[in-house]
N, C-alpha and C positions, 0 to 999 in steps of 0.2 A: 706662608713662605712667599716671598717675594720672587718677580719673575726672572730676574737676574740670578736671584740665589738658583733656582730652580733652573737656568740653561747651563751654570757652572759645573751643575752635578750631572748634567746630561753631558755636556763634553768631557768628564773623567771616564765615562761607560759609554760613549754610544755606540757600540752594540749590545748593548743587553737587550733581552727581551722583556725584563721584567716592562710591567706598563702604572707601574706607583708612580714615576715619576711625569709619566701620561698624564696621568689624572688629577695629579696636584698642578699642572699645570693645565691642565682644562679649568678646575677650579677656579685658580687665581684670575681667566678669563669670565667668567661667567659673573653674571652681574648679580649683585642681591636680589633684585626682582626680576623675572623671565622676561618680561612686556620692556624692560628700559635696555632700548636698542642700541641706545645712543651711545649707552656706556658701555656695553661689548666692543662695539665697533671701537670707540677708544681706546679699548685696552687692547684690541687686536693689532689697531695704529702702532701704539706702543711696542708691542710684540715684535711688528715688521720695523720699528725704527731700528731697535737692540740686533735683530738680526742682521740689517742692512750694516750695521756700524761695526759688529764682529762675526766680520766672517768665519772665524771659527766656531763660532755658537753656532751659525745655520749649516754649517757643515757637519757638525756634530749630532742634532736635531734631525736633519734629513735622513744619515745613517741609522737614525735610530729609531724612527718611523720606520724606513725600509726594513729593519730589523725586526720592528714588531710584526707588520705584514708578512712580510714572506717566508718568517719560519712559523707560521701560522697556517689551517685550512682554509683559504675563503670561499670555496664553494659553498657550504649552506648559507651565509650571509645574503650570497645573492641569488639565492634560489629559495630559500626560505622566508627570511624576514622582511616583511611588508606583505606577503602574500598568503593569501587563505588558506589556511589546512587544506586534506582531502577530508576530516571527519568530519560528523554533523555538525548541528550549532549549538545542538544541548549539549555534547562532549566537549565544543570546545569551549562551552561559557561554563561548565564546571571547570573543566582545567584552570580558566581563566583565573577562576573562583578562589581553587585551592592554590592553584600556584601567588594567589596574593598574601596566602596566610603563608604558607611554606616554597618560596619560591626553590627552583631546580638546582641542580649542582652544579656551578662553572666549572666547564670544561677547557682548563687555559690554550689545551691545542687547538680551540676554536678559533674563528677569529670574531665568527658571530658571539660568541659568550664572551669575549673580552671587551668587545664593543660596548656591552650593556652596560659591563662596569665602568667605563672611562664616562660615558654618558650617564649617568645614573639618578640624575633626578628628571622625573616625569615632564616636567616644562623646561625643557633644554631645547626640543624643539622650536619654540619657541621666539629664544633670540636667533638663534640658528638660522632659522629660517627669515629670521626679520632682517637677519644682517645681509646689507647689501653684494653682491656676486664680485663688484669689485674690488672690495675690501678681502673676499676668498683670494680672487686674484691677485691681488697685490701682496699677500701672504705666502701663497705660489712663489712668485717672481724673489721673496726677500729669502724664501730657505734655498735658492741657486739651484734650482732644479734648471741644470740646462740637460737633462737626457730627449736626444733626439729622437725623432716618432723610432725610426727602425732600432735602437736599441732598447726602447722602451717595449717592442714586442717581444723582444729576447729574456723578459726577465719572467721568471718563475708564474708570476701574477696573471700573464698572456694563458698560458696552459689553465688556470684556475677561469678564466675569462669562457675558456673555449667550452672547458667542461657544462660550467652552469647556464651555458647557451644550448650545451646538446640537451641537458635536465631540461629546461625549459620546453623547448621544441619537443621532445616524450610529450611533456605533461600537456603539450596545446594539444598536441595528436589524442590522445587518451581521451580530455573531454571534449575535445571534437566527435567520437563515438558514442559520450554517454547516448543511449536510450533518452532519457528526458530531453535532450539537444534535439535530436534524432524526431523525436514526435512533435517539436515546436516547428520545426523545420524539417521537414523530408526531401526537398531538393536536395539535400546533403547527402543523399543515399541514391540518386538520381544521375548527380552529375560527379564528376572527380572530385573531392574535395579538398579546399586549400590546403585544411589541417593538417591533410596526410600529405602533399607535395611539398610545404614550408619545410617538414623536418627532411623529405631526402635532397632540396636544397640545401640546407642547412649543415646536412652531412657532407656534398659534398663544397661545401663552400670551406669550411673548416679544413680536412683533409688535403684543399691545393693552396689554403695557407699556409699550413704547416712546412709544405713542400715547398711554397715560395721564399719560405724563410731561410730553409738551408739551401737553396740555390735561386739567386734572385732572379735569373734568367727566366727560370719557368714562367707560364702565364698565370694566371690566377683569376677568378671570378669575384666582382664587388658584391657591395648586397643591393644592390639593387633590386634585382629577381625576388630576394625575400622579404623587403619592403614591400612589392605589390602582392604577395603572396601574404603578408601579414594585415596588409589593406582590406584584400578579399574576406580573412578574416571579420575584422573588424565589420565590414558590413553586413554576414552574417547576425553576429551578434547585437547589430542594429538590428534589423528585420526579425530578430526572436523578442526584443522588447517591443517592435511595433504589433508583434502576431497576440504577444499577452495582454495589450487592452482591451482586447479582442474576449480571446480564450483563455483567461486568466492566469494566475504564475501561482509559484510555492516558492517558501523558504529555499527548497535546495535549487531548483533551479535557481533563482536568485544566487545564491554562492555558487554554482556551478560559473555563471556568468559573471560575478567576479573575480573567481579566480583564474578564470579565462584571460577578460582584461588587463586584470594585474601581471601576469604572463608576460602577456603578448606585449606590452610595455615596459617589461624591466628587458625583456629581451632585446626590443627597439634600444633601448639605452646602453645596453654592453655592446651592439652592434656600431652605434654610432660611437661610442671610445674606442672601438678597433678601427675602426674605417676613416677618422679623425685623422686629417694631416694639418689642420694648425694648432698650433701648442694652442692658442691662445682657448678655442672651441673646444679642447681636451678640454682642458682645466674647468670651463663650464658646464662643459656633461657630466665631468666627475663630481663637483661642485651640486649639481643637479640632483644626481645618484647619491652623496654624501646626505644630503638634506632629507631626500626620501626617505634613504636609510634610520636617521637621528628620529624622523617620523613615527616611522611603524615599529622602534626597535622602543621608542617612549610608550608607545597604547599598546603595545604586545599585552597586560594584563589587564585593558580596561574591557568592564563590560559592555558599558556606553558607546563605546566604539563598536565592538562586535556589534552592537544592536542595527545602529545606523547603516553600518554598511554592509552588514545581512542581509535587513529587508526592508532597503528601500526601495528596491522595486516592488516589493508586496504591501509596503503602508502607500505607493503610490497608488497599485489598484483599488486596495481598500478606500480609501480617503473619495479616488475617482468614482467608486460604484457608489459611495456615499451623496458624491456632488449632483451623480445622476439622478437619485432620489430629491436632492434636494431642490431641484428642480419643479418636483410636485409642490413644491413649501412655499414658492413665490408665487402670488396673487399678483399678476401682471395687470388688469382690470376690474374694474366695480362687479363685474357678473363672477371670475374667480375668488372675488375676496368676500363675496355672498355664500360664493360654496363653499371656502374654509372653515367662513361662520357655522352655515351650518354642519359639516362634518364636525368643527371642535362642538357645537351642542349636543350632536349624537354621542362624541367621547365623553361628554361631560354627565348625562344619562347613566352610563353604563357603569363610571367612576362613582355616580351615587350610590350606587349594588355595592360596589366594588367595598367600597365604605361601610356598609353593612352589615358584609360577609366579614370583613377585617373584625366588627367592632366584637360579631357572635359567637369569630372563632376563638378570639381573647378572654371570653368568657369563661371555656372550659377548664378543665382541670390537668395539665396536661405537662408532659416535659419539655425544657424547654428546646430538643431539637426538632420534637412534635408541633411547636408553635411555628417555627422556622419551616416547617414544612408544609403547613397548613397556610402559614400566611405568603409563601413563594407559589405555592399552588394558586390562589387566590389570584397575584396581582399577577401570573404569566398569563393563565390561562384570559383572564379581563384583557390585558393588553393583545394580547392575540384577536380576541372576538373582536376589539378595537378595530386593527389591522384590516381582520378578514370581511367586517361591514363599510369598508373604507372610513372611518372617522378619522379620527386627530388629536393626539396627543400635543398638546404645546409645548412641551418643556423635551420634547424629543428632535423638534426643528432647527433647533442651533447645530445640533452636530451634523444635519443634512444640509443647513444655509452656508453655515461655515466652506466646507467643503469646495461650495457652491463659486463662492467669492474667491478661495484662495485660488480656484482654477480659473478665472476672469484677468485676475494679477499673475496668470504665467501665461496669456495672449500677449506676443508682441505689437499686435493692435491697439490693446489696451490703451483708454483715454479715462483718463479720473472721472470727468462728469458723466462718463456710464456708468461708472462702479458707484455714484452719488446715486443715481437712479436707482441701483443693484440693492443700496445697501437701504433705501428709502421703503423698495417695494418689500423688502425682510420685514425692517419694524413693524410696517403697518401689518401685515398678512400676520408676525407675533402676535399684535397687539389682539388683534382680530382671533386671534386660535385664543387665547387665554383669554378672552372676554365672554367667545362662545364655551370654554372649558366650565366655568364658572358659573356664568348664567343657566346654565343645567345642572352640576354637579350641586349647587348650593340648595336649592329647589325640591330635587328630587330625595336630596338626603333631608332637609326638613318635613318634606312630605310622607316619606318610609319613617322618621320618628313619631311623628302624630299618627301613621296608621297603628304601629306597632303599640302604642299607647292607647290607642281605640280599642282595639283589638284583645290587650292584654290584660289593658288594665294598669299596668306598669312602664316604667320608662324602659327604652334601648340603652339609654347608659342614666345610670344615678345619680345624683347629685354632685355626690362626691368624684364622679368618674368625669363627669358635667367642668366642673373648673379644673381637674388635672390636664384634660383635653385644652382649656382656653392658657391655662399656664405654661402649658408645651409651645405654645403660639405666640406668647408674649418674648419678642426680639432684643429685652432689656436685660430681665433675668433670669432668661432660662438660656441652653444653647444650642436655641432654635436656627440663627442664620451657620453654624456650625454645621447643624445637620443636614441643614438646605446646601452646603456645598459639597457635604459626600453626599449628598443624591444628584447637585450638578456633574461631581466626579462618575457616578454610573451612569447617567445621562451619556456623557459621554462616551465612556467604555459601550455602552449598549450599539451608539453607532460602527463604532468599530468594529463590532461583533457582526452587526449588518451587514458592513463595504467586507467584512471576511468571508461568510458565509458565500453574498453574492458571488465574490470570487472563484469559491470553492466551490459554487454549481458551475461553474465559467469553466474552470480548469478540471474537472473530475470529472465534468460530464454526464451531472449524477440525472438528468432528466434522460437521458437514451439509456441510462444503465438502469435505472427503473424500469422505464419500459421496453427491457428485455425480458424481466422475470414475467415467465411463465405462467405462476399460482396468481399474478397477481392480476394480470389478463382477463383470467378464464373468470377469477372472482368477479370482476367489473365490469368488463366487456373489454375488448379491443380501443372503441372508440372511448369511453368513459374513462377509461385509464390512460390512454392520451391526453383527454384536458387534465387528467388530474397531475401528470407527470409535470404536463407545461406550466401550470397553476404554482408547482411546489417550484420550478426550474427559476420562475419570475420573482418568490413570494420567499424564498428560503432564508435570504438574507432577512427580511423584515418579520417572518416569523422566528427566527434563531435571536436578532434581537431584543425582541420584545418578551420572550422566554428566559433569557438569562435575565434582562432589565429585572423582569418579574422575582428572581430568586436573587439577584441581591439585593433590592428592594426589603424583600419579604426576609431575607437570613440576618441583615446587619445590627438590628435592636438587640436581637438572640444572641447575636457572636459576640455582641459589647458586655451582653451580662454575662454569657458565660468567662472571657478575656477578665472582666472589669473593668472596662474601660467606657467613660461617659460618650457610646458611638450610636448615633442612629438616622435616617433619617426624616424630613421633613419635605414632602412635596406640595407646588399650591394647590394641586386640585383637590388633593386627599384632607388637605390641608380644610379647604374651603368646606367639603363634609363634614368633617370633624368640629367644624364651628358651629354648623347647621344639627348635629348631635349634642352638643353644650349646651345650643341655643334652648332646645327643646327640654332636654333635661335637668336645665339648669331653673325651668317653668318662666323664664325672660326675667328671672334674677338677677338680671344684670347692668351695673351703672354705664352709662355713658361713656366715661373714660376708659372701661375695661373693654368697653366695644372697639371705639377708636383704637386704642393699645393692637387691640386684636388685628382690627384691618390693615393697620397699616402693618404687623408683625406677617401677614398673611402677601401684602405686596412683598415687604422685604424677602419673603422666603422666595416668591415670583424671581424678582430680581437676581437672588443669590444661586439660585436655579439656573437661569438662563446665564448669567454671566458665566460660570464658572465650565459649566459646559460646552460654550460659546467660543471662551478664550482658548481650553484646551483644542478642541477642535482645529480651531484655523491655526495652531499655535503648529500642529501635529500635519494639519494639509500644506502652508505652506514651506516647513520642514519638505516633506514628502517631495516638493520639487523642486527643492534647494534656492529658494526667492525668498527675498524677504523685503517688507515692504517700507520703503523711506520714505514715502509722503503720508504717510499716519495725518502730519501735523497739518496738512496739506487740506488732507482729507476731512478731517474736523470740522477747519475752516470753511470748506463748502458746506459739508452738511447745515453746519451752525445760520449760516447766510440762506441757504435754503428752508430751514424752519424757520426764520425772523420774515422770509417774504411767502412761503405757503406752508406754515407749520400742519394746515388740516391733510394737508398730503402726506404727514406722516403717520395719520391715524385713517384715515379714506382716501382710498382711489379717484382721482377728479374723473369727472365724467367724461365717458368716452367721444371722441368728435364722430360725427354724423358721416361715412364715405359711403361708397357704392360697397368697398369689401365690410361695411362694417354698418347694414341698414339700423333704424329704430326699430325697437321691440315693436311686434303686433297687438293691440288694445284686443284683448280674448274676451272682453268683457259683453 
């Protein structure tokens, strides 16, 4: 229906409430694709011509807006929609859930449930928001809205205003006291707090409005008072995210503190449209407030939304306790990039076991969640021992360098050619963990075949076990780099589980609450159970890590055959044994080609490894602090000019210069 047909039929009714003819006329507005701004704003043009040229149309239109509003509720629109539940996030990401399969029942004496339906597809927001304020305004200006500020407090809507200002004000007051507030910050329990003084501002600011209204003489109170009262606020809830990089956060805190925010800002907003004396400034707060609304009433059932603005305060600690770790992961000079070597040789050792144990537990005769449980035991408890000898896993460092970097690019100091140096001293210090990974693991696992064949008399794996092992490693015809990225994808998850865990000894507290129990005291002594508390307090995240690493590692071959699905994965170290068990078994039957095939099938799984856990990572950190970075191309570029004039600097640390803080080694010889 055309927009003309569609004002004809509005000036035979405008006062009906129905809103069909709302919505057919948002319709005709709305562009085929949400992104093409160009063509809203046109047809909006279009909209304001037809009204400017009959006035009876925008007369008939305005009545009938007014119409739909005010024999409508709008208190929950503005006390509900955009803003957080009070329930948890697993109640509200099921709601979210089921309400996509069977959404709720409109309740047409909403105004919020009528909303949803005039705006009703999910990217409306979109043009909405793309279209410019003064195209809103000059839509304003064409439907004849001359109502002057003071009668425009007289209308029904002003009462709907005031109400969902005192809701609001409760609800600041209320998580002003939660307990979790309360223990971030205990000044708040110390001094008067704002929370509770904003709302009996608040009450009485409303109350000698009210009274202003029916007699203008009286005086009346602005908001000023609650502006600084709402500021106090707000720095509050600064100081409780600055105390959790500290002391870690949770999920609810995080929603408690958004739905604080989100509060304290839509209240800011209904304040500033009462307190508005020029038309022009209304029309832009409302403007403002409309877009909000068209906002949060579009993602009201997305999950993805919930997720982001749940916990991003908690994927920011997470990601930061990750960056701190990853700190151990750069090799700033020749003497650290020595010890990564050798820690990844001590990882690469143990990985040879690790290999072993895998190949004897495969052996048996067993079922398959027995396998899954034998081979999770195996590579946690390995990774662990990892850990607790300090070595080095390499294919675990991208989700700690990652980290690393995306917190470098949220310094406003930030200079590219440090992040060149940043990202220079990563590769080499990888290069370096995955050369000592290998040069051990390969080694040790040929040498535990030849014993075990000494010894036995028989091979560790058969012939035929021999090329199904080099076949799983050939990157052409089997779906080796496949499985090398869900073990990049647990790579990753592992880190996560790290920056959580750390968290969660941060915020829980759990090394003093250890060393409370009593039993466990007397069992180890006082002092012994001190380091042991501090030990777990430091180590929790990296052994919670590398414990779950170890059980999806060890469960996903299991889970494929049970599902049916061709899933498993493919790691290099494990990888690099398991060539070294081929090798042996295969009695060095093997061409040329099928070697090279192999090694280079054994980089790519390296590769596919690192990358994918690499990219999720920083894809996930610089998310976390909402930057995102535009000189990629930039960046390239340097790197690229810096390998063509010292490429050895991205495989070795140049040699240290000679200072007073930095003497030459001493000849011990």
């Amino acid at each position: 229906m055309s927009i003309d047909a569609i004002l004809e039929r509005i000036s035979n009714t405008p006062l009906s409430r129905d809103t069909e003819l709302l919505r057919e006329l948002v319709a005709t507005i709305r562009p085929k694709r949400s992104d093409n701004i160009n063509e809203a704003t046109d047809r909006l043009h279009a909209l304001c011509f037809r009204l400017s040229s009959r006035p009876a149309w925008a007369s008939a239109l305005r009545n009938y807006l007014f119409e739909i509003v005010s024999t409508r509720k709008s208190l929950h629109i503005f006390t509900d929609t955009g803003i957080t539940l009070s329930d948890g996030f697993w109640g509200a990401a099921w709601e979210r859930i089921f309400y996509r399969i069977l959404p709720p029942l409109v309740n047409d004496d909403y105004l919020r449930d009528v909303f949803g339906t005039i705006f009703d597809h999910n990217d409306d927001y979109r043009w909405i928001n793309g279209v410019d304020e003064k195209v809103w305004l000059s839509l304003f200006n064409a439907l004849g809205f001359r109502v002057r500020q003071t009668r425009l407090k007289q209308h029904e809507l002003l009462n709907e205003l005031f109400s969902a200002m005192q809701v609001l004000s409760y609800r600041i007051s209320a998580i002003g006291l939660e307990p979790e507030l309360v223990r971030n910050y205990p000044a708040i329990e110390r001094y008067e707090s704002p929370f509770l003084r904003q709302n009996d501002e608040i009450s009485e600011y409303i109350k000698e409005y009210r009274a202003w209204l029916n007699d203008r003489c009286k005086p009346r109170r602005d908001g000023q008072h609650i502006e600084v009262l709402l500021s106090q606020c707000e720095d509050i809830v600064v100081k409780i995210r600055r105390t959790a990089t500290q002391q870690g956060v949770s999920v609810s805190l995080t929603r408690l503190l958004l739905r604080l925010t989100q509060s304290m800002l839509r209240l800011r907003s209904m304040l500033s449209l009462i307190e508005s004396n020029n038309k022009r400034d209304t029309v832009l707060i409302a403007v403002r407030l409309f877009n909000e609304l068209v906002f949060a009433d579009n993602h009201k059932y997305s999950i993805s939304n919930l997720i982001d603005t749940n916990t991003n305060l908690l994927t920011l600690q997470v990601t930061e306790h990750a960056g701190r770790s990853g700190e151990h992961y750069v090799a700033n000079n020749r003497r650290e990039w020595l010890s990564m070597l050798r820690s990844a040789c001590g990882a690469g050792f143990i990985v040879g076991f690790m290999g072993t144990i895998k190949i004897l537990f495969g052996k048996l005769l067993v079922a398959p969640f027995a396998y899954a449980f034998l081979f999770s035991l195996n590579y946690s408890f390995g990774f662990m021992l990892v850990h607790i000898l300090h070595f080095t896993i390499a294919t675990k460092q991208p989700a700690m360098t990652a980290a690393l970097i995306a917190k470098s690019l949220d310094k406003d100091e930030h200079k590219l050619d440090d992040l060149v140096e940043l990202v220079v001293q990563v590769i080499r210090t990888q290069f370096i963990a995955i050369i000592g990974n290998i040069a051990l693991a390969f080694p040790t696992a040929y040498l535990i075949a030849w014993a075990w064949y000494g010894s036995t008399g028989h091979h560790l794996v058969d012939v035929n076990k021999a090329f199904y092992l080099i076949e799983e490693l050939n990157p052409f015809t089997s779906l080796a780099l496949f499985h090398a990225a869900i073990a990049g994808v647990w790579l990753f998850l592992a880190g996560l589980i790290s920056g959580y865990y750390d968290n969660k000894a941060s915020y829980s507290n759990i090394p003093k609450r250890l060393l409370q129990l009593k039993s466990m005291r007397h069992l180890f002594g006082a002092t012994r159970w001190k380091r042991i508390t501090d030990y777990i307090g430091r180590n929790l995240g990296a052994l919670s890590g590398n414990f779950f690493f170890g059980i999806m590692l060890g469960s996903t071959g299991q889970i494929g055959i049970f599902l049916g699905l061709p899933i498993d994965i493919r790691h290099i170290t494990f990888s690099s044994a398991n060539f070294a068990f081929a090798l042996v078994g295969s009695n060095h039957q093997l061409g040329w080609q099928v070697l090279l095939i192999t090694l280079i099938g054994i980089a790519m799984i390296g590769i596919t490894n690192l990358a994918v856990s690499f990219s999720l990572a920083l894809m996930v950190a610089l998310r976390s602090r909402n930057i995102s970075f535009i000189q990629g191309r930039a960046l390239i570029g340097l790197l690229f000019k810096r390998f063509i004039a010292h490429g050895r600097d991205f495989f070795v640390p140049p040699k240290e210069a000679v200072t007073p803080e930095n003497p030459p080694a001493e000849n011990k010889n």
